[in-house]
C-alpha positions in Angstrom: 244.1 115.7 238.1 241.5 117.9 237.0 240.2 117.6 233.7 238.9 121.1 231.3 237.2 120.0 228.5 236.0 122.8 226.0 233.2 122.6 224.1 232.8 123.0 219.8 232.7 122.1 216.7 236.0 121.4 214.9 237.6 122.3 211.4 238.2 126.5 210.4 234.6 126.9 209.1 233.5 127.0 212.7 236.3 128.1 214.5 234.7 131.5 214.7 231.6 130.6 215.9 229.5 131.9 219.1 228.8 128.3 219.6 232.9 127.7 219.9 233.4 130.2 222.3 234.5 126.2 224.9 237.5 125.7 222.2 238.4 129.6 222.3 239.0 129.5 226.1 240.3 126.7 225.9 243.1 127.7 223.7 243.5 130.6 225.6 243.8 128.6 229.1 246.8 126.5 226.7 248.8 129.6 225.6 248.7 131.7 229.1 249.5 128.1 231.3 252.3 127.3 229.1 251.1 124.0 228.4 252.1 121.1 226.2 251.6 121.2 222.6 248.1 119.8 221.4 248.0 116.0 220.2 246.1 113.6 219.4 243.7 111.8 222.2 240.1 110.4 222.8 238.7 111.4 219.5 240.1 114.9 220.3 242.9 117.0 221.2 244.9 117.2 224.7 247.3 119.4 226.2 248.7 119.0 229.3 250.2 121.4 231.9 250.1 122.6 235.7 247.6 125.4 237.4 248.3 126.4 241.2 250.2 123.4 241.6 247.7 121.1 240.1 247.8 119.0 237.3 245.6 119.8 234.6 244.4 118.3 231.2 242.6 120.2 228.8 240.4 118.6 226.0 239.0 119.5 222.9 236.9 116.9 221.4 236.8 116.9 217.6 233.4 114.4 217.6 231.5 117.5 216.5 229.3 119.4 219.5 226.6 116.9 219.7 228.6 114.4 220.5 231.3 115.4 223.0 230.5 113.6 225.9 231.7 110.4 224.1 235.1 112.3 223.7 235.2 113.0 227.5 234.0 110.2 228.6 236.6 108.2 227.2 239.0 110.7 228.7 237.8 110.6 231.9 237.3 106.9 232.1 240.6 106.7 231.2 242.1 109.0 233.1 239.8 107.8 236.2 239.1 110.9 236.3 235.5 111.6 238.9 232.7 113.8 237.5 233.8 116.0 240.4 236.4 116.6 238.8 235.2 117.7 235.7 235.7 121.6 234.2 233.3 122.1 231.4 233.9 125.6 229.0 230.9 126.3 226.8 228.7 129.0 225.2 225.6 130.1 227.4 222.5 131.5 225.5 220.6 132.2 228.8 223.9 135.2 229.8 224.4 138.5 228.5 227.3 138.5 226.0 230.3 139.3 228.1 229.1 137.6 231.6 230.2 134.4 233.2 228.8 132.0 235.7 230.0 128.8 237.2 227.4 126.5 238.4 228.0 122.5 239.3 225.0 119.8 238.2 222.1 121.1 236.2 219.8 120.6 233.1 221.5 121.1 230.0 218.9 123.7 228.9 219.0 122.8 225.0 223.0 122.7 224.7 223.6 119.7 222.7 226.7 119.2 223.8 225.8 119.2 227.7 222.8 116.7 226.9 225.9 114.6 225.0 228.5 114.9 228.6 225.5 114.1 230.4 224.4 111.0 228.9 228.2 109.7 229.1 229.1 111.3 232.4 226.1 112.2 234.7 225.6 116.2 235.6 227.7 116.6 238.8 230.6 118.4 236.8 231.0 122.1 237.0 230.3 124.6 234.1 232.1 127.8 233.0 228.9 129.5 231.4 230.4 132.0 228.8 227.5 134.0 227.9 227.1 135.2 224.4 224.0 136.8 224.7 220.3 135.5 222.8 219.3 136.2 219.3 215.8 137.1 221.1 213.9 134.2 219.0 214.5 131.0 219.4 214.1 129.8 215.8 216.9 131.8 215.4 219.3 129.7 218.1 220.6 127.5 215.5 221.8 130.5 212.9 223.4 132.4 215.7 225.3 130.4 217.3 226.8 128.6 214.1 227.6 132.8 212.8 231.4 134.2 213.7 231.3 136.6 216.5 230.7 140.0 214.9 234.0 142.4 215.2 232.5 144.3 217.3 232.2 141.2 219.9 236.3 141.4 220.1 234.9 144.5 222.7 234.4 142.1 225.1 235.3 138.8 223.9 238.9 138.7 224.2 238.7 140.5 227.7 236.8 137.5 228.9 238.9 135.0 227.4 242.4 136.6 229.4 240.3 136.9 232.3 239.5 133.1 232.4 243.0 132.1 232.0 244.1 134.6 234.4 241.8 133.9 237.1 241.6 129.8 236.7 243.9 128.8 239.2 241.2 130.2 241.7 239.2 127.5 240.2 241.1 124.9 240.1 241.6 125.7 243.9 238.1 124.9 244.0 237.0 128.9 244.7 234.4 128.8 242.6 232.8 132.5 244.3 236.7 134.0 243.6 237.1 133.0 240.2 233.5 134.3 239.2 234.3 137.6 241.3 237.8 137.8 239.2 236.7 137.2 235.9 233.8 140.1 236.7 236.6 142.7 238.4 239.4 142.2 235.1 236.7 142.5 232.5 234.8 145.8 234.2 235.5 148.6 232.0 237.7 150.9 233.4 236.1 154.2 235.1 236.7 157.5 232.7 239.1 159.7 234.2 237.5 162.8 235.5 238.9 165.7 233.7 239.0 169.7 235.1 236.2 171.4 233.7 237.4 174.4 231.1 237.5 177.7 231.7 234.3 179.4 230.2 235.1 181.2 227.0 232.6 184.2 228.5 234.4 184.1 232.0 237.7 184.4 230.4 236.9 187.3 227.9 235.1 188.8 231.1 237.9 188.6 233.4 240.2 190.0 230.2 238.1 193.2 230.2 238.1 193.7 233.7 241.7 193.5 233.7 242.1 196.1 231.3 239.3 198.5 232.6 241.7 198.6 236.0 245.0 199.6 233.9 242.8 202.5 232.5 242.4 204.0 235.6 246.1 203.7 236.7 
């Protein structure tokens, strides 16, 4: 069994946030795998289902971001689920909004809610980084990713988010380089269509009065 655990903060006055961006893939990843309705678990929310012929739990803990690794680690424990076998979705300050990496061990690099899993778990479980891009000051972190994605975020937000679900059962096949390299080809913009360039408003009225020079002469 592989266990997905998304990271955020629950309750609707954070369901928008940047900082949510774990439970919005991980809602996403629900709906596209057709998987069980949420309930209920480990000081969270679980829904069950099957990716590439693998069974799959998915986890949102509601024990607020900074402490989520005592919601997964009562999962996993459980569950006897390994570390290995771990799926982490969270927000990544350190990746342009839009771009996703998957990287397995680590430092936490300030994310509460990684320091929280690692304290409960140990690092060796892989993370979907979900960038969403750096306010540019760090006194600013807090603010910005407790704010709701801005509409025009949706750009680029909701691409990522299908692309995820579409492209997971590359990782739960363990093809970490494909799923990356999936995500990155369904969530290129597409290439504007080259169009025939228009006939020159001075060629045409040229060509006109060519025409009707000749018909003089006939």
């Amino acid at each position: 069994m592989l266990l997905v655990v998304g990271l955020g903060n629950p309750g609707l006055d954070y369901a928008r946030n940047r900082h949510n961006i774990g439970f919005m893939a991980a809602d996403q990843l629900v709906r596209r795998h057709s998987f069980s309705p949420w309930k209920a678990k480990f000081q969270g929310e679980v829904a069950e289902g099957v990716i590439g012929g693998e069974k799959v739990m998915v986890l949102k803990p509601h024990t607020y971001m900074n402490l989520s690794g005592q919601s997964a680690g009562a999962a996993a424990r459980f569950l006897k689920v390994p570390v290995e076998d771990l799926v982490v979705l969270h927000d990544e300050l350190d990746l342009p909004a839009g771009r996703l990496r998957v990287k397995r061990g680590g430092g936490a690099g300030g994310h509460n809610g990684l320091k929280s899993l690692d304290s409960h778990l140990g690092r060796d479980y892989r993370r979907v980084r979900l960038g969403i891009g750096h306010p540019g000051d760090k006194d600013r972190v807090a603010g910005y990713v407790l704010h709701d994605f801005a509409k025009a975020d949706q750009a680029w937000l909701e691409p990522l988010l299908d692309a995820v679900a579409d492209a997971f059962p590359l990782l739960v096949a363990g093809d970490d380089s494909g799923f990356m390299n999936r995500v990155a080809t369904l969530t290129q913009p597409p290439k504007p269509k080259k169009e025939k360039p228009p006939i020159a408003a001075d060629s045409a009225l040229a060509e006109a009065t060519k025409a009707a020079a000749e018909r003089g002469k006939e």
